[in-house]
Structures are given as C-alpha cells and as structure tokens.
N, C-alpha and C positions, 0 to 999 in steps of 0.2 A: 544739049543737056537732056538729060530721061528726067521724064516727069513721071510721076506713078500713072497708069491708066486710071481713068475715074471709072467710079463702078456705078451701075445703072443695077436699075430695078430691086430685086430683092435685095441684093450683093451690096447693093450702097445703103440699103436702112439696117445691115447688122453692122456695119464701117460704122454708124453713125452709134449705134451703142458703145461699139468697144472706146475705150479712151482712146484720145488722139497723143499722138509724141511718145517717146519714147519715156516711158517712166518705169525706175526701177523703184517696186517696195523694199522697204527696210528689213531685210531677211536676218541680217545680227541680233537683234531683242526675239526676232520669234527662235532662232535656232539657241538661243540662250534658254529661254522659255522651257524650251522642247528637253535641254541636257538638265538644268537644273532638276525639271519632274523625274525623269529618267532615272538622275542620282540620289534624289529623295529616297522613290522609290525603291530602289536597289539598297540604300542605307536602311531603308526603314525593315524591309524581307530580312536586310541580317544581323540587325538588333534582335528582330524577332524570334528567329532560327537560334539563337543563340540563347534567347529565355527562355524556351522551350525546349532546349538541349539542357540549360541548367537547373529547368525543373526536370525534365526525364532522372539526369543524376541523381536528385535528391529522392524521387518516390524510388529508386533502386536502393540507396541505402535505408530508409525508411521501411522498404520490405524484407532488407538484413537484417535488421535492427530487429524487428517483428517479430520473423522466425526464430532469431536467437532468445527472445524474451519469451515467447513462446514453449522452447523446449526447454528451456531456466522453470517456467512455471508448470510444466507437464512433472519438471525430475521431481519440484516442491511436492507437487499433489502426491507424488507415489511412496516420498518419505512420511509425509502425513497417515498416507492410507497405512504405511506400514508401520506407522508409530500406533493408529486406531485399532487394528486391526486387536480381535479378543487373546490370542495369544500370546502378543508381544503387552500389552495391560497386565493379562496376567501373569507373565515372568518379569514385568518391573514392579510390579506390586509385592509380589517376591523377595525381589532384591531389595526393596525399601524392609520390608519385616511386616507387611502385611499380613495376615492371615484372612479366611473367608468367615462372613459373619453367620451367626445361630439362628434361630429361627424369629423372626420380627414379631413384636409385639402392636396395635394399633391402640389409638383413642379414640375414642368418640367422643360425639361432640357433646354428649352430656358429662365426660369426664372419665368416664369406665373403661376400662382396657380389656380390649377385646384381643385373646388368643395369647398362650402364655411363651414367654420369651426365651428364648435358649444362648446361651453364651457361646462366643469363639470361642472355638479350642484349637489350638494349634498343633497339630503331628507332627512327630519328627522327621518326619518324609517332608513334611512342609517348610520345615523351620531352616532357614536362610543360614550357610557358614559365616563363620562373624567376619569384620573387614580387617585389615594390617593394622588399621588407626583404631580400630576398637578395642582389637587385644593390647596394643602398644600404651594408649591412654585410656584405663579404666574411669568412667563417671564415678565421683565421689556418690556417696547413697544418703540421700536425705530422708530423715524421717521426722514428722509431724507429730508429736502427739496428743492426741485428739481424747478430749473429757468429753464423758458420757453427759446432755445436757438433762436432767430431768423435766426442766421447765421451757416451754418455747423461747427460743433470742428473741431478747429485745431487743429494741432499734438503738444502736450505738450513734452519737452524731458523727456526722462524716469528718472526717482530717484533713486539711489542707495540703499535708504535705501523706503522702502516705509510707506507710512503714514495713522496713524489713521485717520477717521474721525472727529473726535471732537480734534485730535493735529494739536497745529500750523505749518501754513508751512517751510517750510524747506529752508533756503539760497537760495541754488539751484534751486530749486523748486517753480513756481510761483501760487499764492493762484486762485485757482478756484473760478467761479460767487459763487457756491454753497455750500460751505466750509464756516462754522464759527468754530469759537475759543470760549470759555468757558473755563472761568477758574473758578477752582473747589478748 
C-alpha cells in the first residue's frame, strides 16, 4: 500500500496549516447568494431604465405641449396688439357712432374752470352709415318735458319703490311740476 511521503521541514509546517481530509464547502448557498444579487441587480437596472424612459416620454410631450401654448399665446398677443393698435380704436369707434371730442374744459380745485370748452361736432365725412337693424326698427322718440324751475329743488323724500315716468305717482310720493299721467 502507498502511504503519502511525510513531509519534513518547511513542506510539513504549511501541511500542517492547510485542513487535513478531504472537506468540501457548501458551494450551493454561496452560488445561490451570488445569482440571487446578480438578478436583483439586473431587476433593479431595468425597473430603472424603464422610469427613466417613462420620464424622458413625458418632458417630450410636456415640451409639445409648451410650444403649442406658446404660439396659441404669441397669435393672442398679436390680435390684442391689433385690436390696441390707434387705427383699428379709431375705425371701431367709428362704427359704434363715436365722434372725436371739443376742446376740454378743467377745474380747479377752488372750483373755477379753467379754459373754455368746445363741443363735438360730428362731419359728415365722419358720420357712420346707419346699420340694417337701425333702418328696419326705428327707436321710438321720447320726450321729457322739462318746466323752467324758478326756485332751487327741494329735497323730495326718497320712494321706496321708484317710478316710471309716464306712471302715476305713488301715495307716498308727491307728483312733480313735470310728471304727467297718460292713460293708455
């Protein structure tokens, strides 16, 4: 039978570190160990990769989104400027029946009026053609008419309910110089 040779001097005191007999370590828990990190890891890179892809998507639409609000509010500003703008002012002022005003009067603050005041006057170069609905339904024409007071108004008490002009006056409420009645 072979016996192992024994080992002398050096060569027998590293023999005597290494373990004796044949022992295997348990290589299954660490090679388990070793795949479970492996696939962590690899799970974990492409959860990652994949939230970072579905944020990329979203700041793309988000800068769609942007530029189209963007030129939506650039066309706003330009109808603006060209609603502000002093010509288009002055040909809708125009079309409403505008005319341009006389020459301004001021007050002071002691009550005096400074600089004497000029009225509109409207030219027929100015004066607006009337509209389809203006000529088609004529405004009936009201007129007020107005007694000269000699003496200042006095204080009427107020009415609770307040009153047409063409209605009769009210209990409460005493009939003015200027107030008629018509019954219709």
């Amino acid at each position: 039978m072979s016996k192992k040779p024994e080992l002398r001097g050096r060569a027998a005191r590293l023999a005597r570190l290494l373990p004796s007999g044949p022992s295997q370590a348990a290589r299954t828990p660490f090679v388990l160990l070793v795949v479970l990190l492996l696939g962590g890891g690899l799970i974990t890179l492409l959860i990652l990769n994949s939230s970072l892809n579905e944020g990329s998507f979203q700041l793309s639409e988000l800068k769609k989104e942007t530029t189209e609000l963007t030129d939506q509010e650039q066309e706003l500003q330009r109808d603006v400027d060209a609603y502000a703008a002093p010509d288009a002012l002055q040909q809708r002022a125009r079309e409403l029946g505008m005319v341009p005003g006389g020459d301004p009067a001021f007050l002071n603050p002691d009550g005096t009026v400074r600089g004497v005041p000029g009225a509109a006057e409207q030219s027929s170069a100015l004066r607006p053609e009337p509209r389809p609905q203006e000529v088609a339904s004529p405004a009936p024409s009201v007129s007020i008419p107005v007694a000269p007071s000699p003496s200042p108004p006095q204080a009427v008490p107020a009415s609770p309910v307040p009153s047409a002009p063409d209605a009769p006056p009210t209990p409460d409420a005493p009939a003015t110089p200027g107030s008629t009645t018509s019954g219709r």
